[in-house]
OpenMM code with the backbone's topology and positions (N, CA, C; nanometers):
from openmm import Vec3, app, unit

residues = "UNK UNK UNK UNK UNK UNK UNK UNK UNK UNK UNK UNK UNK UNK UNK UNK UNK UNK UNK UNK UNK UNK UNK UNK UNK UNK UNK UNK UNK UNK UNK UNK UNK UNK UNK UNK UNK UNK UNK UNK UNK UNK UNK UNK UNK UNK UNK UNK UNK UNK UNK UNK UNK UNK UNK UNK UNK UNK UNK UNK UNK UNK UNK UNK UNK UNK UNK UNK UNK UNK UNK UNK UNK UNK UNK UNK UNK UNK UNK UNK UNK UNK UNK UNK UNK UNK UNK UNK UNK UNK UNK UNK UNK UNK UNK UNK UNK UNK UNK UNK UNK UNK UNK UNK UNK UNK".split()
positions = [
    Vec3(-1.6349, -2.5734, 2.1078),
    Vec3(-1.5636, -2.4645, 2.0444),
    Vec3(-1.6082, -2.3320, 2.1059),
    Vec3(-1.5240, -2.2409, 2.0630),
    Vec3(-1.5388, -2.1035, 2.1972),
    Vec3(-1.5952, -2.0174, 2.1234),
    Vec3(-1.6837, -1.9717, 2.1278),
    Vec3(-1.7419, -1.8656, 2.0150),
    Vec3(-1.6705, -1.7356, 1.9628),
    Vec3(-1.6648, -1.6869, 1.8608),
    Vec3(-1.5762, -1.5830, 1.8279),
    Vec3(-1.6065, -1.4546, 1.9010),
    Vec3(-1.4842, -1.3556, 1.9575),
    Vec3(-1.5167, -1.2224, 2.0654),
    Vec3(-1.4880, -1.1347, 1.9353),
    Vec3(-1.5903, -1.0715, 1.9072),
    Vec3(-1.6041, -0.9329, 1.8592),
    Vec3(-1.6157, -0.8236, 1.9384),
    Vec3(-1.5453, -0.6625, 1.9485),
    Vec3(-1.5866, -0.5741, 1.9836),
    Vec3(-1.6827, -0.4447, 1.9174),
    Vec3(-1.7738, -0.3891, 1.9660),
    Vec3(-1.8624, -0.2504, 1.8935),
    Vec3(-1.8706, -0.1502, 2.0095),
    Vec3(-1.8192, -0.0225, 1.8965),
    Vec3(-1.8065, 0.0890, 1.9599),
    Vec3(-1.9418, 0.1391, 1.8846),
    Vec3(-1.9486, 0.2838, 1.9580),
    Vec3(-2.0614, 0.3845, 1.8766),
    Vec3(-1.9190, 0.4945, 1.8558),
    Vec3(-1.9759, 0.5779, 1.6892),
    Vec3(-1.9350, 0.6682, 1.6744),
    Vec3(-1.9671, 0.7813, 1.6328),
    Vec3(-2.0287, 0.9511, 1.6534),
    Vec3(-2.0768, 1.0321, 1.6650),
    Vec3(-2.2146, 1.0626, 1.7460),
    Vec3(-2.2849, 0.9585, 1.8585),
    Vec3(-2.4078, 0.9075, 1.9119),
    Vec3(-2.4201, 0.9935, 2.0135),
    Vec3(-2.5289, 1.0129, 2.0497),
    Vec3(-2.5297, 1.0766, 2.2028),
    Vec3(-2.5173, 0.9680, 2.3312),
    Vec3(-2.5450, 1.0946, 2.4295),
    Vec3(-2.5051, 0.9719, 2.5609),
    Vec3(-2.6253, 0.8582, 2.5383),
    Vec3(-2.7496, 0.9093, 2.5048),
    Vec3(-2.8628, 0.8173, 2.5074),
    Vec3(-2.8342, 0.7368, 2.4316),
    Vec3(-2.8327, 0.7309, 2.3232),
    Vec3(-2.8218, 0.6436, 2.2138),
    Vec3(-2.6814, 0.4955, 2.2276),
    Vec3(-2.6031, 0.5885, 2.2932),
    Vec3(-2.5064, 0.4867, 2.3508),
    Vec3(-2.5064, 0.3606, 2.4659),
    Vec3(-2.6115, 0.4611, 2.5628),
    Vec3(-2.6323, 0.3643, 2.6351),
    Vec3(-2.7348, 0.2879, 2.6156),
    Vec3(-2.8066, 0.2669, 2.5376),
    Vec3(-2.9217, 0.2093, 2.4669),
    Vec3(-2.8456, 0.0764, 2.4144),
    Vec3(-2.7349, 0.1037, 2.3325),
    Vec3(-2.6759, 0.0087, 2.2486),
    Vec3(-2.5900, -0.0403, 2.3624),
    Vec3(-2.5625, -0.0086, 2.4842),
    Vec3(-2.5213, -0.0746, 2.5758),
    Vec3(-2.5677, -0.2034, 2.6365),
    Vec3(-2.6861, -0.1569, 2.6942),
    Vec3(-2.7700, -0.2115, 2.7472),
    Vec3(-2.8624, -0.3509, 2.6505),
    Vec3(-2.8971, -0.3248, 2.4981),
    Vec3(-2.9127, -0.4250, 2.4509),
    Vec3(-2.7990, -0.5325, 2.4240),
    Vec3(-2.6681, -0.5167, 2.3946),
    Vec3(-2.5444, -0.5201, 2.4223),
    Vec3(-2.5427, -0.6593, 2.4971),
    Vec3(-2.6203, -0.6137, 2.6340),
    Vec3(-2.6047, -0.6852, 2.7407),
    Vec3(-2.7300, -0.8313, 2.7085),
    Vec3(-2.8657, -0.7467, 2.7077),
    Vec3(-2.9381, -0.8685, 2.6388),
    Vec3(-2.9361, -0.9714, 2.5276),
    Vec3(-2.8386, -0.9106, 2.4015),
    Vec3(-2.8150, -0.9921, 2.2862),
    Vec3(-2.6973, -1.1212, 2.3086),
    Vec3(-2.6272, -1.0912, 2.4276),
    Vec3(-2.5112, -1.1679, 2.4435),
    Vec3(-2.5110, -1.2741, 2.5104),
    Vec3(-2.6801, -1.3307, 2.5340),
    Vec3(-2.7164, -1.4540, 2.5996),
    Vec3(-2.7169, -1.5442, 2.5424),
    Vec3(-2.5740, -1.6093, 2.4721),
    Vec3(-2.5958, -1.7035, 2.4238),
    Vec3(-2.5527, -1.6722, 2.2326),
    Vec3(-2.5513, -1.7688, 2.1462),
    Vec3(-2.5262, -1.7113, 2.0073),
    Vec3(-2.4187, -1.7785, 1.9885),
    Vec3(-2.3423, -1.6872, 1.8667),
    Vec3(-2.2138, -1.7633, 1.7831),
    Vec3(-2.0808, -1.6838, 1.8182),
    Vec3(-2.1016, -1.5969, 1.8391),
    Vec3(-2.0215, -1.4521, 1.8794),
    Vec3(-2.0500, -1.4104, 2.0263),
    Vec3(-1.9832, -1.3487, 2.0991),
    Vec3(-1.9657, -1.2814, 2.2179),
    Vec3(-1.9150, -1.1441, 2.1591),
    Vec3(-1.9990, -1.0588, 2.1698),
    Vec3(-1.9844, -0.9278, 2.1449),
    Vec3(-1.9434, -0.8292, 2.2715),
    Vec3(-1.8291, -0.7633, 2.2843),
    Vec3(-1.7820, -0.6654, 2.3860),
    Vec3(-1.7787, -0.5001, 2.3517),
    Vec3(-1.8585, -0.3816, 2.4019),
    Vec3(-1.8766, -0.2837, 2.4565),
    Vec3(-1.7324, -0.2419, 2.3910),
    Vec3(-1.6544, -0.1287, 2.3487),
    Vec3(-1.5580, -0.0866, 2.3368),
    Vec3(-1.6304, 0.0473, 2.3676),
    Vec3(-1.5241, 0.1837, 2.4381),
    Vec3(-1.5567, 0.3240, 2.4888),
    Vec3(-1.4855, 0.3902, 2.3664),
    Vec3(-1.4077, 0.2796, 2.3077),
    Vec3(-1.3165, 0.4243, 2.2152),
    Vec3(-1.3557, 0.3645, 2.0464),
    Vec3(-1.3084, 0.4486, 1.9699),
    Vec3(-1.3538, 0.4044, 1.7903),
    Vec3(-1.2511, 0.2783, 1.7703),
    Vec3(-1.1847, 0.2307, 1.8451),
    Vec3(-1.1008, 0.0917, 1.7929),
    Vec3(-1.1539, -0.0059, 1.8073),
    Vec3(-1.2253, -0.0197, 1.7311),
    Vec3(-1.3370, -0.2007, 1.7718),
    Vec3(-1.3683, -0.2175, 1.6278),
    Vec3(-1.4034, -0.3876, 1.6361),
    Vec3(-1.4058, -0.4544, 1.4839),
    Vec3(-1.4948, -0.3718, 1.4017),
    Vec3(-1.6101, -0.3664, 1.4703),
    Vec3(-1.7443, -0.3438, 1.4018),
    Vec3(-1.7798, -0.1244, 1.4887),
    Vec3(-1.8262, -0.0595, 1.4444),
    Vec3(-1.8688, 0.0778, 1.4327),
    Vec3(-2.0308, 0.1178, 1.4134),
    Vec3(-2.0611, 0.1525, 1.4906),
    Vec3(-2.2232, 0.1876, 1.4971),
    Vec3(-2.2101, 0.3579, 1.4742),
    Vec3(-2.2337, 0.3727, 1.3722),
    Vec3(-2.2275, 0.5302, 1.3246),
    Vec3(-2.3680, 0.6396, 1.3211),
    Vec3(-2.3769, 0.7056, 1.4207),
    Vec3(-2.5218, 0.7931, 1.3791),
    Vec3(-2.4960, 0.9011, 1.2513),
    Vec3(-2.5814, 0.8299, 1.1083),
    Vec3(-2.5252, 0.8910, 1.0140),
    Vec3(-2.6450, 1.0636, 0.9987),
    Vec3(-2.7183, 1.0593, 1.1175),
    Vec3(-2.7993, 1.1263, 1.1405),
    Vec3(-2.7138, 1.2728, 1.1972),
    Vec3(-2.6455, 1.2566, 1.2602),
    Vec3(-2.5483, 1.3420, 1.3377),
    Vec3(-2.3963, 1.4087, 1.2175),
    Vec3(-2.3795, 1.4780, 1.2048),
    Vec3(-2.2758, 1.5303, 1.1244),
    Vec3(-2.1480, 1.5532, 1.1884),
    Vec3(-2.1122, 1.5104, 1.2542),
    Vec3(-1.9852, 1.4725, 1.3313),
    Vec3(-1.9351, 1.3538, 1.2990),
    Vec3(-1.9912, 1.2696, 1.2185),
    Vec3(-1.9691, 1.1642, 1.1564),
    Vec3(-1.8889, 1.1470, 1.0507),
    Vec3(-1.7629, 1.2726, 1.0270),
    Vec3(-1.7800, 1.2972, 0.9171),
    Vec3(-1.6082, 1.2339, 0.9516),
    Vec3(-1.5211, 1.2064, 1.0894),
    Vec3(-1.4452, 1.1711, 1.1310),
    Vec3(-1.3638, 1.0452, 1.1268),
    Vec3(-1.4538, 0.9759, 1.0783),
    Vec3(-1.4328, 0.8396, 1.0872),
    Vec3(-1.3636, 0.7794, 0.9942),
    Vec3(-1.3131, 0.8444, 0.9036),
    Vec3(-1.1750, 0.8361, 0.7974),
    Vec3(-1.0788, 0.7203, 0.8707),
    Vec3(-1.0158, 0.8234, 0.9483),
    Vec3(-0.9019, 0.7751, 1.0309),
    Vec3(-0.9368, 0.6176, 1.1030),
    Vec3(-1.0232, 0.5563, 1.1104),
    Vec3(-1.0489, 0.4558, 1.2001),
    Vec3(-1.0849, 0.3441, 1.1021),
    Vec3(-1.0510, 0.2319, 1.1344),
    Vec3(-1.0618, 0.0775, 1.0256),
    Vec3(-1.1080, -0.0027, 1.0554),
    Vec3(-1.2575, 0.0352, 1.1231),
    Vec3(-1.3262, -0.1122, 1.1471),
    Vec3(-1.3578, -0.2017, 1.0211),
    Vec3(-1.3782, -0.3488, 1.0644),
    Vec3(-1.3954, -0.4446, 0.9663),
    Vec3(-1.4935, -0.3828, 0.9285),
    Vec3(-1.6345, -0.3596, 0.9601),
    Vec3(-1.7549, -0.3223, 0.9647),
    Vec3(-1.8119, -0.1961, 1.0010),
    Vec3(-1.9056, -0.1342, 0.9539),
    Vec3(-2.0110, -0.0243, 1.0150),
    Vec3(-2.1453, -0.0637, 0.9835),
    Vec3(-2.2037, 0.0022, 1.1106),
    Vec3(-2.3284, -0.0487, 1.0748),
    Vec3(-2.3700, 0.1480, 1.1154),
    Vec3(-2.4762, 0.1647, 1.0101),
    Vec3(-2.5267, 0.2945, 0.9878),
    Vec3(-2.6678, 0.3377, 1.1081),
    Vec3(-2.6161, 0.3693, 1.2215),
    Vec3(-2.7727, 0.3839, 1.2651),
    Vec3(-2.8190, 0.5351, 1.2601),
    Vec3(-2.9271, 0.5139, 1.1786),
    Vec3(-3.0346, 0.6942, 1.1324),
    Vec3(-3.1825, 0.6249, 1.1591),
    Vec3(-3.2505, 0.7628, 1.1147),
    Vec3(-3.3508, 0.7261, 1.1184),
    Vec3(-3.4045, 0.6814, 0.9907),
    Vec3(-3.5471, 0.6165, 0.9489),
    Vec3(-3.6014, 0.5186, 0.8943),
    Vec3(-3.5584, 0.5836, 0.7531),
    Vec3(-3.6029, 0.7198, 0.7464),
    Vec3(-3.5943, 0.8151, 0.6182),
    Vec3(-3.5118, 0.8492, 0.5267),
    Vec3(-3.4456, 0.8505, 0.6384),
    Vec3(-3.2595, 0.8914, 0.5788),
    Vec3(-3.1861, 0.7996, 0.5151),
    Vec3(-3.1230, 0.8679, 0.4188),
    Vec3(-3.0295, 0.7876, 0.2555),
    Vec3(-2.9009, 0.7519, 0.4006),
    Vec3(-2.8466, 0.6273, 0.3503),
    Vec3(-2.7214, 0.5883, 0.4488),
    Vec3(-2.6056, 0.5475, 0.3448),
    Vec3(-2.4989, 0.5553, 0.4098),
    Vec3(-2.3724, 0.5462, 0.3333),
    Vec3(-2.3694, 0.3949, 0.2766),
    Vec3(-2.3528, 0.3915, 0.1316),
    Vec3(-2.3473, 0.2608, 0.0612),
    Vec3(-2.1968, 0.1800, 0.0917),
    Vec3(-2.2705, 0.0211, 0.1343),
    Vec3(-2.1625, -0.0695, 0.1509),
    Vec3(-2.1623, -0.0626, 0.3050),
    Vec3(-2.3105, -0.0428, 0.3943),
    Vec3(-2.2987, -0.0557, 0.5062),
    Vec3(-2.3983, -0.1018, 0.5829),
    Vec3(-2.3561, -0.1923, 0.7020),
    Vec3(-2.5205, -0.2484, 0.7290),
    Vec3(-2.5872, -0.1233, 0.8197),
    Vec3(-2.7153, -0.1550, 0.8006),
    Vec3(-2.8290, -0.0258, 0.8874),
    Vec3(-2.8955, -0.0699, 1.0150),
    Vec3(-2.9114, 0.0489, 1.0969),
    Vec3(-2.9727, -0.0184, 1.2503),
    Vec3(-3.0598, 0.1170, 1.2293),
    Vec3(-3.1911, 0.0610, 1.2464),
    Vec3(-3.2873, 0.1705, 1.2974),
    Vec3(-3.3415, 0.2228, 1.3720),
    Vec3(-3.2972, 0.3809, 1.4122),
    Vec3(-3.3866, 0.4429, 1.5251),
    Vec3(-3.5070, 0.3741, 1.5632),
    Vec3(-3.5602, 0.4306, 1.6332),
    Vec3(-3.4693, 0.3396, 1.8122),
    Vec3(-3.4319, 0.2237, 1.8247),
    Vec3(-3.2944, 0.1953, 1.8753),
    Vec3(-3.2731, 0.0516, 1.8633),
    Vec3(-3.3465, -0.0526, 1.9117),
    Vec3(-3.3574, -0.1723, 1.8757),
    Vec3(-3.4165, -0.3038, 1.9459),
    Vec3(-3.3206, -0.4333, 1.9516),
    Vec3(-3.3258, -0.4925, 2.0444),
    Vec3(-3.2467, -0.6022, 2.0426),
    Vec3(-3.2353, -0.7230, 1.9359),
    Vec3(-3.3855, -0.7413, 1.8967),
    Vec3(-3.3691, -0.8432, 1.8147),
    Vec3(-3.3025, -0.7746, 1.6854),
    Vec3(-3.3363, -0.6249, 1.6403),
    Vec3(-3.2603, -0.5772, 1.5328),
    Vec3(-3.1161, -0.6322, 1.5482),
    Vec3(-3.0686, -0.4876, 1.6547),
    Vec3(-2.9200, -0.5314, 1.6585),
    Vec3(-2.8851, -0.7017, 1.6626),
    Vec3(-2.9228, -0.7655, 1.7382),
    Vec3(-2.8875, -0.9109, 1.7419),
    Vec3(-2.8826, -0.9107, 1.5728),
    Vec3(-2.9569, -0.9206, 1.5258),
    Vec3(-2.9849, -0.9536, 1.3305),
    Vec3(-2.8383, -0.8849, 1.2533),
    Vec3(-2.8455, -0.7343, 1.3142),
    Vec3(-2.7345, -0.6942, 1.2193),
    Vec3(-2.6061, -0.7488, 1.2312),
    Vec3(-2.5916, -0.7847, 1.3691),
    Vec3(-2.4678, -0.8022, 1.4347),
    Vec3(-2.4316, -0.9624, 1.3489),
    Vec3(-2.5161, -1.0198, 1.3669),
    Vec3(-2.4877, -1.1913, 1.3521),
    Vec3(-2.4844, -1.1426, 1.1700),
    Vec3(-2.5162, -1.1026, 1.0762),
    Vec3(-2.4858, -1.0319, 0.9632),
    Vec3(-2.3928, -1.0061, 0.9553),
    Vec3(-2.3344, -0.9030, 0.9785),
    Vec3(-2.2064, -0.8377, 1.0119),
    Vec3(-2.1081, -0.9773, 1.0475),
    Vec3(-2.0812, -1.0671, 1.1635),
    Vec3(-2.0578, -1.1510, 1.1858),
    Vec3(-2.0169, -1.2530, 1.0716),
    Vec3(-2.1105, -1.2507, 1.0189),
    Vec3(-2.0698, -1.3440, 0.8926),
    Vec3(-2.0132, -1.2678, 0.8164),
    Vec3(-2.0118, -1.1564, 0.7482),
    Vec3(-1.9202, -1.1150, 0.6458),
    Vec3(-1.7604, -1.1178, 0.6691),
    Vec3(-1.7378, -1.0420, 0.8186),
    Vec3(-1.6135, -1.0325, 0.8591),
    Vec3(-1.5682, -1.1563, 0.9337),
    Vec3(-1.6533, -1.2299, 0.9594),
    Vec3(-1.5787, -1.3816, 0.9767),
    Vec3(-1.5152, -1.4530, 0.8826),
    Vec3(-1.5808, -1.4206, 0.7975),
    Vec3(-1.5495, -1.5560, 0.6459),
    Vec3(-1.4119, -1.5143, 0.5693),
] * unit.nanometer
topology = app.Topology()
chain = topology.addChain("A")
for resn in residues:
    res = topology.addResidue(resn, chain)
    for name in ("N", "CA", "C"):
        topology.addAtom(name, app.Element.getBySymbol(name[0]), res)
């Protein structure tokens, strides 16, 4: 059986932070239940939001299945959303993602 293709964008992030979630992106996708794909624009299943950044405030308009909230450790995050914590790590994201994964799969 072919594993399910999900896409994740970032939305309000800097260049760093983006390419961070790129690049693990690339390491988390060795293998798993899901094949996760890179999207450049806010139309993708799942949304990685820096709720740290106030430009965030945009994301009305856009309908991902999912968001996942990435701030830092301290910071209150928007309820009814999964969390990724400054600075990212792979095994995190891998965790949230396969999370995420299951809610909007089922």
């Amino acid at each position: 059986m072919m594993p399910t293709q999900y896409s994740v964008a970032c939305f309000a992030m800097d260049e760093r932070d983006v390419a961070l979630i790129k690049s693990l992106m690339g390491i988390i996708n060795k293998g798993g239940n899901a094949v996760w794909t890179f999207a450049d624009t806010g139309a993708a299943d799942v949304l990685i939001v820096d709720t740290d950044n106030r430009g965030h405030k945009g994301i009305k308009d856009m309908k991902p299945k999912a968001i996942i909230a990435y701030s830092s450790p301290d910071n209150t995050l928007i309820p009814n959303t999964f969390v990724l914590t400054k600075p990212a790590r792979a095994r995190e994201l891998m965790d949230v993602l396969d999370t995420v994964r299951a809610k909007i799969g089922a």
